[in-house]
C-alpha positions as CSV (number, residue, x, y, z in Angstrom):
1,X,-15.0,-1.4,-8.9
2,X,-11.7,-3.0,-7.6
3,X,-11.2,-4.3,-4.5
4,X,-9.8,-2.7,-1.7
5,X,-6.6,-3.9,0.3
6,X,-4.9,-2.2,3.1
7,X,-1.2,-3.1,3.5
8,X,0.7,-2.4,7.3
9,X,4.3,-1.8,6.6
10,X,4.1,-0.7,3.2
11,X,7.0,1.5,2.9
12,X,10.0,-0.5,2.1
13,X,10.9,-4.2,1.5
14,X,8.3,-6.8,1.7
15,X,5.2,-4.5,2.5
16,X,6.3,-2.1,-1.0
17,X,6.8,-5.3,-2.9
18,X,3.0,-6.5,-1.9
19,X,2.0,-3.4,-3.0
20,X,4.1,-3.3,-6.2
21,X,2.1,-6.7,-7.6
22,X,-1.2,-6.3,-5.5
23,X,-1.5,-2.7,-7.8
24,X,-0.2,-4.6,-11.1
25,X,-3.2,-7.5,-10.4
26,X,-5.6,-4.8,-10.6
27,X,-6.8,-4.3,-7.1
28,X,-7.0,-0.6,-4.8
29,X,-4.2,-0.4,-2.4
30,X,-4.2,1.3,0.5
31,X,-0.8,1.1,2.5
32,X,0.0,2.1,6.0
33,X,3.3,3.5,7.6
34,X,4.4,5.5,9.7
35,X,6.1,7.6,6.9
36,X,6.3,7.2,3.2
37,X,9.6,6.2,1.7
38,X,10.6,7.9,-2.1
39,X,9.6,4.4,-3.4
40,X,6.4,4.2,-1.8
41,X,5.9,7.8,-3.3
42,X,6.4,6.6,-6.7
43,X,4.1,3.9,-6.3
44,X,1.2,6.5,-5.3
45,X,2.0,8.1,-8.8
46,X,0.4,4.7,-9.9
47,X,-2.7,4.8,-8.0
48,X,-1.6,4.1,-4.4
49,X,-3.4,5.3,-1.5
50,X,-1.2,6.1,1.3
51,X,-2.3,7.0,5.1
52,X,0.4,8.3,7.8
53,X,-0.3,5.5,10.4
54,X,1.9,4.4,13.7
55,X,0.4,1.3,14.8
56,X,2.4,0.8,17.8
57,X,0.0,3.3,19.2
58,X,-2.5,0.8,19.6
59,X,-4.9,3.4,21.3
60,X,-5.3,5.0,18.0
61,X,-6.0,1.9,16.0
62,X,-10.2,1.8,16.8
63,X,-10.6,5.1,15.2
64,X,-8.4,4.9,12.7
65,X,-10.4,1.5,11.0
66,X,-13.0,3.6,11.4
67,X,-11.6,6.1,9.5
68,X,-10.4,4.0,6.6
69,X,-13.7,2.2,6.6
70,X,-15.6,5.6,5.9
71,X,-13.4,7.1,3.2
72,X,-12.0,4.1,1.4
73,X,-15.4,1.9,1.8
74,X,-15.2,-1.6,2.6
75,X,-12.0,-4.0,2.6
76,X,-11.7,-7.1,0.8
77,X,-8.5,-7.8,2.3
78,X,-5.8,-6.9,5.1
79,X,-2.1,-8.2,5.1
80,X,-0.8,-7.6,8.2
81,X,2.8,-6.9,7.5
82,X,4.5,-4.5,9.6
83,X,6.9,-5.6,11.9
84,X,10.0,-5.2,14.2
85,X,12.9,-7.2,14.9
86,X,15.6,-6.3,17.6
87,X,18.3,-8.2,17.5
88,X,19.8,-9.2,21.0
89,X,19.6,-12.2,23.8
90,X,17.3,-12.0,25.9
91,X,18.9,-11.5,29.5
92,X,20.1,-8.0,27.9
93,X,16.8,-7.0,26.0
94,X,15.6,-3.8,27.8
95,X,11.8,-4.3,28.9
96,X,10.6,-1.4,26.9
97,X,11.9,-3.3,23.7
98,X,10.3,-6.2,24.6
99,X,7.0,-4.3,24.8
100,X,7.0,-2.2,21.9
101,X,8.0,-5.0,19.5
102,X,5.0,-7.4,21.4
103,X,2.3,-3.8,20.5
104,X,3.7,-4.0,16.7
105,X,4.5,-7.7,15.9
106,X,0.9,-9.3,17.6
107,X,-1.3,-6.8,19.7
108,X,-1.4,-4.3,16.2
109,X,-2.7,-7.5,13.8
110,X,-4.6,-8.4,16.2
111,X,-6.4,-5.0,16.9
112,X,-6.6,-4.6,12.7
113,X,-8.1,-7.5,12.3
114,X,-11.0,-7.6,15.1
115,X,-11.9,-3.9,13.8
116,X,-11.6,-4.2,10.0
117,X,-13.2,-8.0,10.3
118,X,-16.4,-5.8,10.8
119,X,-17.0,-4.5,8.0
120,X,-15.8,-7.6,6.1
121,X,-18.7,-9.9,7.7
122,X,-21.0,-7.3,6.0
123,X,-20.0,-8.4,2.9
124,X,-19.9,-11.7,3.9
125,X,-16.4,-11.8,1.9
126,X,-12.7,-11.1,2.3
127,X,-9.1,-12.1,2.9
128,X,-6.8,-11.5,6.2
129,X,-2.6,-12.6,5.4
130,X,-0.5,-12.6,8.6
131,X,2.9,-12.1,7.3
132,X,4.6,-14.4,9.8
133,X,8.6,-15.9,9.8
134,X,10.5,-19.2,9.3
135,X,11.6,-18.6,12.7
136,X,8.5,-19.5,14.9
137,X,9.2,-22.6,14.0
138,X,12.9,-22.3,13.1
139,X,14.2,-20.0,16.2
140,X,17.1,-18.3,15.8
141,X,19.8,-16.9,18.0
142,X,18.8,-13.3,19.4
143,X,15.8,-13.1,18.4
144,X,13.7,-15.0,20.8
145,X,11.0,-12.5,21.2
146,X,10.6,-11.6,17.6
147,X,9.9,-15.9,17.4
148,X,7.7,-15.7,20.0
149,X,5.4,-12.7,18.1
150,X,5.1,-14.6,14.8
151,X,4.7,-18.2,16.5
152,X,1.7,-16.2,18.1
153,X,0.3,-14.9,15.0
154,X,0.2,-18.5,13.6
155,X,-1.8,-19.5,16.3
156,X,-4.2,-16.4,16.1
157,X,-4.8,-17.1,12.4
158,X,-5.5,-20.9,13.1
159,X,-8.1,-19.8,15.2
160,X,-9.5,-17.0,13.8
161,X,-9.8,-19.2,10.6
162,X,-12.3,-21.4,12.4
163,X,-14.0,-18.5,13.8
164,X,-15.3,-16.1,10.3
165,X,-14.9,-19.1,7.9
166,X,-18.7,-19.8,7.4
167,X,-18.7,-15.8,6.9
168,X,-16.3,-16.3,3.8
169,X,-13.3,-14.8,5.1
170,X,-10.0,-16.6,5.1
171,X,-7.4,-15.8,7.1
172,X,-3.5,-17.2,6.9
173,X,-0.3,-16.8,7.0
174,X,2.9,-16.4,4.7
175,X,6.2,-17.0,6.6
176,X,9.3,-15.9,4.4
177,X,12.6,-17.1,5.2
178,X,15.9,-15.0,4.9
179,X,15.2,-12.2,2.6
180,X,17.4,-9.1,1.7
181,X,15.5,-5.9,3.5
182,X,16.3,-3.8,5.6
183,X,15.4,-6.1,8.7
184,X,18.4,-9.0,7.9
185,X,21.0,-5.9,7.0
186,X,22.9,-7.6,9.8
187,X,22.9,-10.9,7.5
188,X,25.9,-10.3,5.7
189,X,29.4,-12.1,4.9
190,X,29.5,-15.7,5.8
191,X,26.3,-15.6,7.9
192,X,24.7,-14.9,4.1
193,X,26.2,-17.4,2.6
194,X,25.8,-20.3,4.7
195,X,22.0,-19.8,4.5
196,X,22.2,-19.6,1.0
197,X,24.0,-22.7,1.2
198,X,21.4,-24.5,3.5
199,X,19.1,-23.8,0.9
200,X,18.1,-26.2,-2.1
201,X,18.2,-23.5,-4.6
202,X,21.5,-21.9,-3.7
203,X,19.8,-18.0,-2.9
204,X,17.6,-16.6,-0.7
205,X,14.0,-15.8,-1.2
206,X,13.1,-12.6,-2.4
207,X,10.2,-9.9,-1.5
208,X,8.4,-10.5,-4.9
209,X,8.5,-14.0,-4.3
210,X,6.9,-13.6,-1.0
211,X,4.6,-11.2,-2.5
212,X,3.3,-13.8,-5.2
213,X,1.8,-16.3,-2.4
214,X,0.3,-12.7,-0.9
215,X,-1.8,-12.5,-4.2
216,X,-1.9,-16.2,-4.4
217,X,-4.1,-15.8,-1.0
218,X,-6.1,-13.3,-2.4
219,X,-7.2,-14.5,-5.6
220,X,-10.4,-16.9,-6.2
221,X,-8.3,-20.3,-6.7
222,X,-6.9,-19.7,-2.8
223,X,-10.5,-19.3,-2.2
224,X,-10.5,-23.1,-0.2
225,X,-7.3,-22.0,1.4
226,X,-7.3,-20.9,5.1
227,X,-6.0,-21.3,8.3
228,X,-3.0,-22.4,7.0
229,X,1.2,-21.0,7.1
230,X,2.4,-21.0,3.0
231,X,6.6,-20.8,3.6
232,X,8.2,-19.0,1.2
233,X,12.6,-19.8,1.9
234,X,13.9,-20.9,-1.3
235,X,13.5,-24.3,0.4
236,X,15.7,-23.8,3.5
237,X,13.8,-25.9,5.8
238,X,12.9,-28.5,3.6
């Protein structure tokens, strides 16, 4: 029986990718969104599970592990992928943006992984990947807050590493750099090209390469791997 991975975020760019290669290595993939996009569709024509899921209600997120848990059985793994990113200085950022990105980018993860960890000490086996950014360590103008959310997920998987290690379960983070998605739209013209530039390879990364270190983490030869941040930004700050 293959193992069971739930994906946040799994709609579009880096969440569909994960799912794209995590469903071509051979394990069950159940990804989470709010809606599903036509790609994501497509993918389910393959074998994907998809559940209707919006995890800024963080109310909702007890029940619905426990719903998961008792119709898809047990997870090996969770990749904590979704994510917001409002671009703006802070002086101008409306409060309620500040909140709901805070509920998605760190309270969410955090949630998902305290309930689903559960059921993964049972099995005394399984995998948590924090899909953070180059920018908690980076920063980046406007987006001081969305730094602030990943730098805190580092620092959660550090932890929570130390914490359900003797249980088996690693837990770590992938930090991409700039990618094309729907997220860095804003990236375009000569912004785009001087990061390419900064880069040792001359390009950005790309979703599939970001997914690779996912399944990287997953796999058996990761299996000493854990409270650690793989980047994955074509080099860019090397």
């Amino acid at each position: 029986m293959s193992k069971l991975v739930i994906v946040t975020g799994a709609s579009r760019g880096l969440g569909l990718a994960i799912c794209r290669q995590l469903l071509q290595a051979g394990y069950s993939v159940l990804g989470l969104a709010r809606t599903p996009s036509d790609e994501l569709t497509q993918l389910q024509q393959q074998g994907l599970l998809f559940r209707a899921a919006d995890l800024s209600k963080l109310d909702n997120i007890p029940a619905l592990c426990s719903e998961l848990t008792k119709q898809y059985g047990r997870p090996y793994a969770l990749i904590n992928n979704a994510a917001v990113g409002y671009d703006g200085v802070l002086a101008t950022m409306h409060n309620s943006e500040i909140n709901s990105l805070l509920n998605l980018n760190i309270q969410a993860p955090i949630l998902l992984s305290k309930y689903l960890l559960r059921p993964m000490l049972l099995n005394q086996s399984g995998r948590i990947v924090n899909i953070s950014s180059i920018i908690a360590r980076t920063g980046f103008n406007g987006l001081s807050v969305y730094a602030a959310s990943k730098a805190a997920l580092e620092g959660f998987s550090k932890s929570l590493a130390r914490e359900v290690g003797k249980a088996g379960i690693t837990v770590n983070c992938v930090a991409p750099g700039y990618m094309q998605t729907e997220m860095t739209h804003s990236l375009q013209g000569d912004k785009l090209e001087s990061i390419k530039r900064r880069s040792p390879l001359g390009r950005l990364a790309t979703p599939d390469d970001t997914a690779g270190a996912v399944v990287y983490l997953l796999s058996e030869q990761a299996a000493a791997i854990t409270g650690t941040t793989i980047t994955v930004d074509a080099g860019s700050t090397a």
